[in-house]
N, C-alpha and C positions, 0 to 999 in steps of 0.2 A: 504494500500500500504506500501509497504516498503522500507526501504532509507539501500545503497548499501555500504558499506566500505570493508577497509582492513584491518586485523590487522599483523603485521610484528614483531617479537621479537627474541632476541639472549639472551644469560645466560649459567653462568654456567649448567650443567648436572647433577641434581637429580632428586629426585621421586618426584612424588607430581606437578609436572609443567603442564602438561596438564587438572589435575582437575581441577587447580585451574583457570584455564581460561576459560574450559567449563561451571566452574560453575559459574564464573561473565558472563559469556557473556549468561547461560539459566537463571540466575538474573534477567537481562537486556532486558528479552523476542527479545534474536537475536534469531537466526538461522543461525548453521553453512553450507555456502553451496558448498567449496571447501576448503580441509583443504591437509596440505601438514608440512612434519616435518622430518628433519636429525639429525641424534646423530653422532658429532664428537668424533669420540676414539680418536682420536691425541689429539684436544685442549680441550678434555673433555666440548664440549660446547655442546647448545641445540640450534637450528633452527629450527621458526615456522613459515609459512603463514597462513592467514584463510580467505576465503573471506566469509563474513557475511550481512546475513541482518537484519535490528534494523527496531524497530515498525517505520513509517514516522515522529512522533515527538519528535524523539529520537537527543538528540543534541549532535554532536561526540563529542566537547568541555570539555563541563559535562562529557562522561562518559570517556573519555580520564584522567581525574584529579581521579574520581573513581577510575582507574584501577592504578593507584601507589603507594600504598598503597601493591598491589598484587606483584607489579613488585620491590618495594624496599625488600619484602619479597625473592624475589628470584635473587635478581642482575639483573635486565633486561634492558636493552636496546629495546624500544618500540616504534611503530607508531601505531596509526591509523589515516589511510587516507581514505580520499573521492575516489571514483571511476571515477572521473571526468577528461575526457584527459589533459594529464600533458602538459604544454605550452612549445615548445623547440622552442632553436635558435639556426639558424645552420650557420655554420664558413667555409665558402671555399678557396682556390685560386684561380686556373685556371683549374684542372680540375674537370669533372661535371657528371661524372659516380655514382657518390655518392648523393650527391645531388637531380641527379635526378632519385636516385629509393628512396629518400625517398621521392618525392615529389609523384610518384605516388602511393605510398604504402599510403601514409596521404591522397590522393587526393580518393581512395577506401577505406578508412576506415578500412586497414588491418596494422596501426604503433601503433595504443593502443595510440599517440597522438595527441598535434595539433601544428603543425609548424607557428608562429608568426612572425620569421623574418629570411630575409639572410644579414651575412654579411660578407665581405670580403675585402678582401686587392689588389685586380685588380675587374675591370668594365668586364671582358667577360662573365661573368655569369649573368650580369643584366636581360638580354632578358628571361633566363629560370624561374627566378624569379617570374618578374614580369606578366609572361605569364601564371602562376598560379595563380596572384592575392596576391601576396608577398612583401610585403615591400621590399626591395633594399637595404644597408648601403653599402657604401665604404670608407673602414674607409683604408688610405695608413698607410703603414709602413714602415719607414726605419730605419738605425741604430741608426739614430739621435732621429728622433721621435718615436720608440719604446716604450716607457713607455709613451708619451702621446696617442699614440694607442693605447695602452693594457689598458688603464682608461676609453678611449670613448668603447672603448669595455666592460666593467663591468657596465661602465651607459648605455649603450644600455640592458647589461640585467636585469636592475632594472628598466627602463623604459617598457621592455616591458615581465616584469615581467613572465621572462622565470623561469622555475622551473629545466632546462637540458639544457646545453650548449653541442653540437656536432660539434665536428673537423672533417666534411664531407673532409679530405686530404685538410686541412689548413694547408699551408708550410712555418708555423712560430712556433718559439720554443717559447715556452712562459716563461715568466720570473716565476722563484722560486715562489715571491709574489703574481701574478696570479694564480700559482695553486693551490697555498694554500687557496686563495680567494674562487674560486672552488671547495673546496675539497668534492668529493662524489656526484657532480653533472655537471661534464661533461665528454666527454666519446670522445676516440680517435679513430681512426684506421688504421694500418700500415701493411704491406705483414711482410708475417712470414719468409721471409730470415733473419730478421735483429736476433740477431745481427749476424748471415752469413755472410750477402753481406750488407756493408756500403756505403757510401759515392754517388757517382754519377753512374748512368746505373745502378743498382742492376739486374737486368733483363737480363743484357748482360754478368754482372758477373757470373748468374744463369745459363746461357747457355753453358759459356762456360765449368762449372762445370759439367754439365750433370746431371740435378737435376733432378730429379722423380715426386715431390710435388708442386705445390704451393698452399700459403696459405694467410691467412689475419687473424690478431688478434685485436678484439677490447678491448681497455684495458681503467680502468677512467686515467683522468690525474693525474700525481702525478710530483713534482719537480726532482723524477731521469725519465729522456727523455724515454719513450717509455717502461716502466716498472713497471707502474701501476697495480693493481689488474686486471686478466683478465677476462671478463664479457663469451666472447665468440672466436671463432675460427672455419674457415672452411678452408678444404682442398679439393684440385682438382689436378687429378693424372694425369700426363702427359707425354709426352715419346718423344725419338728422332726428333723426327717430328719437335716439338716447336721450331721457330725460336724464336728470343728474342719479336719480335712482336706479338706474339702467346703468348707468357708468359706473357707481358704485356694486354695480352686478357683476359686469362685465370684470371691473376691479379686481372685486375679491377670485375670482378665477383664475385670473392670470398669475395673482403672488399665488397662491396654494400651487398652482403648476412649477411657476417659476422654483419656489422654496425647495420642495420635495425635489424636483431634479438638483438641486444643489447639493442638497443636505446626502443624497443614494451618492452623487460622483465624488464628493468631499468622503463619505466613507469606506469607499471601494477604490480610494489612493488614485481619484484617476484626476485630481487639480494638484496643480504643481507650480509655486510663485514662481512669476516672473516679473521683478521690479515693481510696479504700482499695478500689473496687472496679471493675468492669469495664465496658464496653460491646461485646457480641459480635454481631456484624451478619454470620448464618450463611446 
């Protein structure tokens, strides 16, 4: 039998880089059995996935310390990971369109993870929660208790040893120092007017604009607000017809679509930073 990893790496662009990985990993008696790879002409970098299988007494550990040796030879930045669903915890307010299409995209075994816990800053989502068989947190926030929030909130995800934090339309800004906490593993998502239409009603703002599109971008967190590397983005073409309620229709569709393919690609190691922005290998 055979035990199932991934291996994920970035580097500079020369020759010689895929030898040298086929040849530790037919070393290693793997087998490569989806292999995926981009050459950036701009940042002159190299981007690789592989997903492989190693003999069953293969210990990724070991050959992870093996393979640097390869990787300091070429500048790389490296994982190998287990294929093991990645454990998320997911962050909401009050609305639950998000939420709950990841709940039933986990609950069919079509999110690539496993969802651990909810938690959120109001109690009306408890019932959706728990009615999956989900822990519950209601961690409140206000301007005063903010930062003791945002603490129960990073020991909630050390306790329950989340590997992905998801801002299922959690309508709290997080503090600089949380995202930094963060960084590279959690993931937002917000309609694609901003930065179009700010502040409050964006939808009614949309309307009155006569807008054509709407959209939903998921992006990781980073401490500039809503402008993190983006993972993914979908759009839905719409027309006169759309009252602002219809756009808010259309809306919540496209972040649930949007969200859940980021959250399945971000756990099945197939994004991969590149500077401000991503490399997605779907």
């Amino acid at each position: 039998m055979a035990r199932s990893f991934v291996l994920t790496l970035s580097c500079p662009n020369r020759t010689g880089i895929v030898h040298a990985v086929s040849s530790f990993l037919l070393d290693h008696g793997c087998d490569i059995g989806e292999y995926q790879q981009f050459d950036d002409p701009v940042q002159a970098r190299f981007f690789l996935r592989a997903q492989v299988d190693a003999p069953e007494e293969a210990d990724l550990d070991l050959m992870e310390r093996g393979f640097e040796p390869v990787a300091a030879d070429f500048g790389m930045a490296f994982a190998f990971s287990d294929r093991n669903p990645a454990r998320v915890l997911v962050m909401v307010s009050k609305a639950g369109h998000c939420l709950n299409d990841l709940i039933f995209r986990w609950r069919s075994g079509s999110l690539g993870a496993d969802i651990v816990a909810v938690v959120s800053n109001h109690e009306g989502l408890r019932s959706m929660a728990e009615n999956a068989g989900l822990p519950f947190v209601h961690v409140p926030v206000t301007p005063e208790s903010k930062p003791e929030s945002e603490a129960r909130m990073l020991q909630l995800v050390e306790e329950y040893d989340a590997e992905l934090v998801v801002l299922a339309r959690y309508m709290q800004v997080l503090s600089d120092q949380t995202c930094k906490a963060l960084e590279g593993r959690a993931i937002n998502i917000h309609h694609s007017f901003l930065p179009g239409f700010k502040g409050a009603k964006p939808y009614h703002q949309a309307y009155e604009r006569g807008v054509k599109l709407v959209g939903a971008t998921a992006h990781y967190v980073t401490p500039d607000l809503d402008e993190g590397p983006i993972i993914e983005q979908e759009v839905i073409r719409i027309d006169h017809t759309h009252d602002p309620a219809a756009l808010q229709r259309v809306g919540r569709d496209a972040e649930a679509l949007a969200l859940s393919r980021a959250v399945r690609w971000h756990c099945e190691r197939r994004v991969l930073p590149n500077g401000q922005s991503t490399v997605v290998f779907e």
